[in-house]
KEMAR-171443 format. One line per field, with one value per atom (N, C-alpha, C, O, CB): residue in one letter; atom name; z negated, y, x negated. Coordinates in pm, 1 decimal. Glycine has a CB too. Example, Ala and Ser with C-alpha at 12.3 -4.5 7.8 and 13.67 -1.06 7.14 Angstrom:
rest = A,A,A,A,A,S,S,S,S,S;
atom = N,CA,C,O,CB,N,CA,C,O,CB;
up = -780.0,-780.0,-780.0,-846.5,-904.6,-708.0,-714.0,-787.0,-803.9,-572.5;
north = -569.0,-450.0,-330.0,-331.9,-447.3,-225.0,-106.0,3.0,113.8,-59.8;
east = -1319.0,-1230.0,-1320.0,-1423.6,-1130.8,-1285.0,-1367.0,-1290.0,-1340.9,-1408.4;
***
This chain:
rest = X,X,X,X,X,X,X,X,X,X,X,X,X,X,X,X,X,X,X,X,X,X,X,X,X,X,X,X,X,X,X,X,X,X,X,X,X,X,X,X,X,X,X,X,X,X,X,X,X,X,X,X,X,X,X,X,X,X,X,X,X,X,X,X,X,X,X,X,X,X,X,X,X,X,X,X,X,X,X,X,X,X,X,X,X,X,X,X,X,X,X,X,X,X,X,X,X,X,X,X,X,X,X,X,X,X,X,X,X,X,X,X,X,X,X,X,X,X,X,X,X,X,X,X,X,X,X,X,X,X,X,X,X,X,X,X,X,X,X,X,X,X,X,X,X,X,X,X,X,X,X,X,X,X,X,X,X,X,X,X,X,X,X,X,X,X,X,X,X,X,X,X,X,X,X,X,X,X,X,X,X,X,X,X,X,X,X,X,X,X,X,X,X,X,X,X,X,X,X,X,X,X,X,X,X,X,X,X,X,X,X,X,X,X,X,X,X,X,X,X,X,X,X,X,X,X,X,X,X,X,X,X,X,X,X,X,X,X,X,X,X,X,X,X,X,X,X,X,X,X,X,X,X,X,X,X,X,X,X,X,X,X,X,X,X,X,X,X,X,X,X,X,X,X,X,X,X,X,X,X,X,X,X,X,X,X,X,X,X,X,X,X,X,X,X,X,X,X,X,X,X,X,X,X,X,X,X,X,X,X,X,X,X,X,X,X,X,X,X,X,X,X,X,X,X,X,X,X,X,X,X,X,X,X,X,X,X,X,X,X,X,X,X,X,X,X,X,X,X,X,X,X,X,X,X,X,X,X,X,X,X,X,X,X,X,X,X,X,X,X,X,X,X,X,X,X,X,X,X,X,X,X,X,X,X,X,X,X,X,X,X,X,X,X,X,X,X,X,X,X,X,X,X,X,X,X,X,X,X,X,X,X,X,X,X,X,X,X,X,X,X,X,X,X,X,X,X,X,X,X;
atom = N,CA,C,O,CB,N,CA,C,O,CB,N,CA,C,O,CB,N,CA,C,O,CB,N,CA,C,O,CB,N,CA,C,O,CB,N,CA,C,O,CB,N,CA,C,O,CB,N,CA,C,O,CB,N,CA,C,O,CB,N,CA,C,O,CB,N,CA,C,O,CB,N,CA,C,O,CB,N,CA,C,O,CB,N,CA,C,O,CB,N,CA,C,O,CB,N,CA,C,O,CB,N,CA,C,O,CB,N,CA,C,O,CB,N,CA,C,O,CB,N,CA,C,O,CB,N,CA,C,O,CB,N,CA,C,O,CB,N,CA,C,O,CB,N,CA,C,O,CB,N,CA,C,O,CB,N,CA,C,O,CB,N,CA,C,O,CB,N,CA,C,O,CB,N,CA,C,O,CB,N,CA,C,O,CB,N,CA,C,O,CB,N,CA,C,O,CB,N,CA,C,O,CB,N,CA,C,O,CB,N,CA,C,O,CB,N,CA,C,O,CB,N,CA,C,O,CB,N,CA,C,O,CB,N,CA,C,O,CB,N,CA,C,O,CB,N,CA,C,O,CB,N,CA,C,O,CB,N,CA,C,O,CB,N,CA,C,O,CB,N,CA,C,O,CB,N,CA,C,O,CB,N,CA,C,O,CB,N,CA,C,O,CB,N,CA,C,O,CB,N,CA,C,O,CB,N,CA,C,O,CB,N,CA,C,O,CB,N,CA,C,O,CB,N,CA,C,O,CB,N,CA,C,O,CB,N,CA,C,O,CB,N,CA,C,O,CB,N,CA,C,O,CB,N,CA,C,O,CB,N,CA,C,O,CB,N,CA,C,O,CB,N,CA,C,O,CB,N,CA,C,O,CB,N,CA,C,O,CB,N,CA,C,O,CB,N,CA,C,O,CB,N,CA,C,O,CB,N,CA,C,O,CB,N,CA,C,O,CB,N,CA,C,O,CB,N,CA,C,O,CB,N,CA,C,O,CB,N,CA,C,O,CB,N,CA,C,O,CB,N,CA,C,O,CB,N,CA,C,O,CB,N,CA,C,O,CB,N,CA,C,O,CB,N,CA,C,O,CB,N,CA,C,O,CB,N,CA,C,O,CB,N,CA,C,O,CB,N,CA,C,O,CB,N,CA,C,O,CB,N,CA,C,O,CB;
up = 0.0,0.0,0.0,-80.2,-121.8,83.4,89.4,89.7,135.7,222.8,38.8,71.5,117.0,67.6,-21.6,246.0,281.7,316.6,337.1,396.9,317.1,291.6,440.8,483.9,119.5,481.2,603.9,608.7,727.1,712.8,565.2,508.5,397.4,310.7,523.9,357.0,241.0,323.5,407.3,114.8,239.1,280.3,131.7,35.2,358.7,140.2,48.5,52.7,150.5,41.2,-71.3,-93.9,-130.3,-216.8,-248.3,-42.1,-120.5,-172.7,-111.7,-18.8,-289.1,-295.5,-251.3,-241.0,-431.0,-235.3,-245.6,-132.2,-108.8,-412.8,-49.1,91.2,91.2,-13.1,75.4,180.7,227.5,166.4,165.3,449.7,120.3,27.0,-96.6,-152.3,51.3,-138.0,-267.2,-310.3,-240.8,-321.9,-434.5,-460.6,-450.5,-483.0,-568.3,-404.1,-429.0,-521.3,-632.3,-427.3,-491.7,-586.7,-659.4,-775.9,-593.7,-538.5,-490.4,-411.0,-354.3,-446.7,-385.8,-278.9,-235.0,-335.5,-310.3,-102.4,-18.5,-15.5,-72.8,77.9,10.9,-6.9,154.2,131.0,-197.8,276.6,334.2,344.2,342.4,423.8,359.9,347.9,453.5,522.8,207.5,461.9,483.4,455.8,432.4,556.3,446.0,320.8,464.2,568.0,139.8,432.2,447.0,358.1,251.7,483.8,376.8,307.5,187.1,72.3,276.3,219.4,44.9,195.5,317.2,-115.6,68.2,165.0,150.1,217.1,146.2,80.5,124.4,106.1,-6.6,88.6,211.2,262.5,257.5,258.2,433.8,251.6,239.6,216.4,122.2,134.4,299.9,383.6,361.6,444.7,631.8,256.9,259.2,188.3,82.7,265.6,267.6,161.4,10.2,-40.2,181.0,-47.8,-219.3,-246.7,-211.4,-369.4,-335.0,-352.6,-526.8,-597.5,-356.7,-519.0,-624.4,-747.9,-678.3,-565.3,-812.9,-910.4,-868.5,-850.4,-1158.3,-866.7,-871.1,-889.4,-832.0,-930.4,-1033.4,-1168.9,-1134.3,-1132.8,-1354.3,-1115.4,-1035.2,-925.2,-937.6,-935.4,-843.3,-710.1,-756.8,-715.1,-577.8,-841.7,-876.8,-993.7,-1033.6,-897.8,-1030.4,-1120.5,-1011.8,-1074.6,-1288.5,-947.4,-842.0,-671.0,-598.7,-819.4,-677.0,-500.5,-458.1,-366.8,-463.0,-551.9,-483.4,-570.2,-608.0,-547.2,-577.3,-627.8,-544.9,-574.0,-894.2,-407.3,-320.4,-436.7,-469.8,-33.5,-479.1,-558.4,-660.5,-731.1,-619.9,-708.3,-792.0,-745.8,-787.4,-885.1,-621.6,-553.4,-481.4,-439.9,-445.4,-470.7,-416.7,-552.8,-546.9,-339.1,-628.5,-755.6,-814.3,-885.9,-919.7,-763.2,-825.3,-736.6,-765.9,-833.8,-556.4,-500.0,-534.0,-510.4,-371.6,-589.6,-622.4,-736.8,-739.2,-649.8,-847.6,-950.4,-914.8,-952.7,-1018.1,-820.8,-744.1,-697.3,-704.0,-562.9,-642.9,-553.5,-653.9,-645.7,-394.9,-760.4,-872.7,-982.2,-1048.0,-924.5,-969.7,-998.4,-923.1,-971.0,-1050.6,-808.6,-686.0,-721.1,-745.7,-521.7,-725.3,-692.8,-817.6,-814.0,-723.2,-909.7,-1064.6,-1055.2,-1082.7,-1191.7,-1029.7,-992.3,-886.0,-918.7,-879.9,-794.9,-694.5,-731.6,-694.7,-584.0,-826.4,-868.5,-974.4,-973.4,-867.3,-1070.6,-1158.4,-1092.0,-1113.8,-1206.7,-982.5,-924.1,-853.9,-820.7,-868.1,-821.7,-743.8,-838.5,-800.6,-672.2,-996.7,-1098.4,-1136.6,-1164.2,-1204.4,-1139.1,-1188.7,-1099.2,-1144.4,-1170.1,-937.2,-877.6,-877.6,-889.1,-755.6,-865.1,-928.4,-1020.3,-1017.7,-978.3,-1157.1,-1224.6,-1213.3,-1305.7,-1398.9,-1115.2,-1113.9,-986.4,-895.4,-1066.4,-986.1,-851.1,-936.4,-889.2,-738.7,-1080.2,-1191.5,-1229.9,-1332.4,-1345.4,-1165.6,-1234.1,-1236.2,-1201.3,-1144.7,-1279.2,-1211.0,-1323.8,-1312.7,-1211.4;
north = -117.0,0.0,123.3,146.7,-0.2,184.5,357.4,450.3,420.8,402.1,593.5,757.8,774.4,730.9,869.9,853.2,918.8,1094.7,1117.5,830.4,1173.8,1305.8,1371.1,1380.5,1390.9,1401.1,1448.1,1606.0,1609.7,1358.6,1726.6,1842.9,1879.4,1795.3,1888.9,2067.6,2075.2,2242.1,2298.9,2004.5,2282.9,2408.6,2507.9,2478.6,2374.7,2608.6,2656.5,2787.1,2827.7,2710.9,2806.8,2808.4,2981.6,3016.8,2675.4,3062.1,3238.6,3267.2,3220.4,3377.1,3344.1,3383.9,3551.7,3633.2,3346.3,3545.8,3749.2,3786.0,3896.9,3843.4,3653.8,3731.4,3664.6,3612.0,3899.1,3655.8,3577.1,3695.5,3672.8,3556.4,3815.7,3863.4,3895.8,3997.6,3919.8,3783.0,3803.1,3636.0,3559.1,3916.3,3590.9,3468.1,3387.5,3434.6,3453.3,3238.5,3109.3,3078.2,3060.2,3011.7,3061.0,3012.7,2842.2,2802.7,3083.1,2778.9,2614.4,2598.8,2671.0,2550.6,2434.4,2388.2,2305.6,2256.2,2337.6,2224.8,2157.5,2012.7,2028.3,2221.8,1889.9,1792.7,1708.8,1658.6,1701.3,1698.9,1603.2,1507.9,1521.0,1628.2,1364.7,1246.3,1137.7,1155.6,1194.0,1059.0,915.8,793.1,760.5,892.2,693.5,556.1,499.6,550.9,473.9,370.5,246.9,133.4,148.9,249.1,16.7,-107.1,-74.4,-86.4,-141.2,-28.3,-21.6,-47.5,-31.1,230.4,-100.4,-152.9,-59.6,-77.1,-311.2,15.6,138.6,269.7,303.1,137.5,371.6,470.0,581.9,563.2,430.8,718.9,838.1,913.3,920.8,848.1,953.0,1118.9,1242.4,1333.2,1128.8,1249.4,1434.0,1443.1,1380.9,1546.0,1611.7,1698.6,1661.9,1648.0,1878.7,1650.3,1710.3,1854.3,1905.3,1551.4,1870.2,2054.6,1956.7,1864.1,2260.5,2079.5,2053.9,2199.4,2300.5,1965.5,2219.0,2383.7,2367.1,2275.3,2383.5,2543.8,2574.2,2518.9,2503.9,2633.3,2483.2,2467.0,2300.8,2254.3,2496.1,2249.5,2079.5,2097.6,2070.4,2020.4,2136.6,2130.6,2166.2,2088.7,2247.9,2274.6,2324.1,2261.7,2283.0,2430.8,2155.9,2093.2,1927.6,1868.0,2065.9,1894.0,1796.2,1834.1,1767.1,1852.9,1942.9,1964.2,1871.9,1789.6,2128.6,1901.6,1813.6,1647.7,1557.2,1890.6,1649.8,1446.7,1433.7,1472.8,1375.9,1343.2,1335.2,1181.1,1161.6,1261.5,1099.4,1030.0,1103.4,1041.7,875.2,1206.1,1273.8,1354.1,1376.1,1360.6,1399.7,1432.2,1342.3,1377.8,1531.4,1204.6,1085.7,1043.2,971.4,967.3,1066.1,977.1,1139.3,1117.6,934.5,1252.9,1346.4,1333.2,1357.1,1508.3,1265.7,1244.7,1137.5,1135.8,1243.8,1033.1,920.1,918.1,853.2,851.6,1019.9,1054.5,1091.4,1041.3,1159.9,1205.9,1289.9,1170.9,1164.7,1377.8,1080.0,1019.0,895.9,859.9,948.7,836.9,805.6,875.8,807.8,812.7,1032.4,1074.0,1098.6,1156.0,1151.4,1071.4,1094.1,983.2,980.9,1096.4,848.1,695.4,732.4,765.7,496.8,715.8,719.5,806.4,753.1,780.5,901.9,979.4,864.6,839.8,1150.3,824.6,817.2,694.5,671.8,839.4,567.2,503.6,499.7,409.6,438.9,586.2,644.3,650.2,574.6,775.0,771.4,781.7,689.7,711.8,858.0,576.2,462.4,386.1,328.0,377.1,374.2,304.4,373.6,310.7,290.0,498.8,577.6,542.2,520.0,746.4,549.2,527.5,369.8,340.9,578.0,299.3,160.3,174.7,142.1,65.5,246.0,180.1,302.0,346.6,133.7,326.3,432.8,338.6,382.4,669.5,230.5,161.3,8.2,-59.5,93.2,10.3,-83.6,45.4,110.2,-146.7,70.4,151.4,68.6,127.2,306.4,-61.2,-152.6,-102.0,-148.3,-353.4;
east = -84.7,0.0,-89.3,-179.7,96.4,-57.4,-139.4,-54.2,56.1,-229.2,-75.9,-33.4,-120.1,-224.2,-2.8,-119.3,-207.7,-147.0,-27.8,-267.5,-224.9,-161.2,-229.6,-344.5,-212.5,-123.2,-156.3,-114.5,-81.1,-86.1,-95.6,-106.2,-127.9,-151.5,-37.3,-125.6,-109.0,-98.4,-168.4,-221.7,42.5,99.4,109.5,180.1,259.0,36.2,41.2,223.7,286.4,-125.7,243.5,402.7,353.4,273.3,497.3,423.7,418.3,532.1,628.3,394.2,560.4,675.7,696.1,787.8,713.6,566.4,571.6,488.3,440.3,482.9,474.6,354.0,247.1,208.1,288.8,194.4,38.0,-81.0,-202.0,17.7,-21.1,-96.7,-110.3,-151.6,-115.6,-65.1,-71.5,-58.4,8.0,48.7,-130.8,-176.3,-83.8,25.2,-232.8,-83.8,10.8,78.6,28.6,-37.0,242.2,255.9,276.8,280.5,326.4,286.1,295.1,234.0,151.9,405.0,288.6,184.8,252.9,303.9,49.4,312.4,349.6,301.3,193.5,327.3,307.7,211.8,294.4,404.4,212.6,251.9,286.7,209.6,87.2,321.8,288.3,212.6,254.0,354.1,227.7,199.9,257.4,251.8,135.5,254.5,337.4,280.8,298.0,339.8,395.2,249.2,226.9,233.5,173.6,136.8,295.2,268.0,354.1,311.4,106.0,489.3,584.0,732.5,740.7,577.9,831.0,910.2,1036.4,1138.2,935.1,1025.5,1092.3,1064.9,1028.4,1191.7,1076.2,972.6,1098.1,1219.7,882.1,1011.0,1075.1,955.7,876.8,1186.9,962.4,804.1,881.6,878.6,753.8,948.4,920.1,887.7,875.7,998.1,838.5,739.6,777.7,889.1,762.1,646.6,681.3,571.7,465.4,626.0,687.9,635.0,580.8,620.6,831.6,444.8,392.7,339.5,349.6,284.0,317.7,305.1,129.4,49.4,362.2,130.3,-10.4,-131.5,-239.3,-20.3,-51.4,-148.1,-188.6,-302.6,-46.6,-98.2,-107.4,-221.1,-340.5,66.4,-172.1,-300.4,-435.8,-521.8,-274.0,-484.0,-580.2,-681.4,-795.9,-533.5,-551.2,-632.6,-689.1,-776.6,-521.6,-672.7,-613.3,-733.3,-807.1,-393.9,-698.4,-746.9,-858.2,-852.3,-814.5,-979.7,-1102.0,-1040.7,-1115.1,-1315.4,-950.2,-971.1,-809.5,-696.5,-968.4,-879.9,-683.5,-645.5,-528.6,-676.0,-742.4,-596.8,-573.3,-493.5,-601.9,-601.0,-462.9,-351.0,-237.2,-502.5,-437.9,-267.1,-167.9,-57.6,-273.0,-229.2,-161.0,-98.0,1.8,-264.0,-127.9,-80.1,71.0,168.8,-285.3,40.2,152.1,273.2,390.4,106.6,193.3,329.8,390.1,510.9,335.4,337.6,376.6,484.6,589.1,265.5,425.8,515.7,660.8,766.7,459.1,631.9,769.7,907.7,1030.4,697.2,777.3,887.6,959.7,1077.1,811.4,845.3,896.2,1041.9,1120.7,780.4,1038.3,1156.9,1246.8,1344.6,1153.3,1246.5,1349.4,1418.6,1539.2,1295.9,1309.2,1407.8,1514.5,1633.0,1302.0,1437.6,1509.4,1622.3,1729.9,1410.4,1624.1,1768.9,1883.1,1999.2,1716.4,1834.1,1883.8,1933.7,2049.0,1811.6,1848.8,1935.2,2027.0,2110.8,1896.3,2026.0,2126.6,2247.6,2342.3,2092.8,2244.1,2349.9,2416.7,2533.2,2338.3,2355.0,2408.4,2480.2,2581.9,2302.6,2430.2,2476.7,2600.0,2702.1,2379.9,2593.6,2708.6,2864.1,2976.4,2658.9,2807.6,2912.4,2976.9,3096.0,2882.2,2889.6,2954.4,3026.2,3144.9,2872.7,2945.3,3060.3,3185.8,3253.8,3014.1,3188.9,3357.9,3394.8,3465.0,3354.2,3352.3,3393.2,3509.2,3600.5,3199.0,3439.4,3504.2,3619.0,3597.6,3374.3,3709.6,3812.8,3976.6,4079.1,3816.9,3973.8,4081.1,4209.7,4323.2,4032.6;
***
């Protein structure tokens, strides 16, 4: 299984002149059997601690997408059980 990160977009809120405030992370996996490539936005303070080491920014998208699933199966659980409404 791999991430591999194929951008990194820095995020302005106030203009390309004036400092970052995020950071963008595109990637792409391989070898996981279910996949989902969007961007994860990551804080400043994350990238900067992160930039020169990519498995820590492989490991913050990993996290992201770790809280995506977790939502996503909540909500799948939730609707089941409103699917037990007999």
């Amino acid at each position: 299984m791999r991430v591999t990160i194929t951008g990194i977009n820095f995020k302005y809120d106030n203009g390309y002149n004036e400092e970052y405030m995020g950071v963008e992370l595109q990637y792409i996996t391989s070898g996981f059997k279910f996949t989902n490539n969007n961007p994860v936005e990551i804080t400043k303070e994350q990238y900067e601690q992160n930039k020169s080491n990519t498995n820590g920014l492989r490991a913050l998208i990993v996290d992201k997408k770790l809280d995506e699933a977790n939502v996503y199966i909540n909500d799948l659980n939730q609707y089941k059980e409103s699917l037990n409404t007999d």
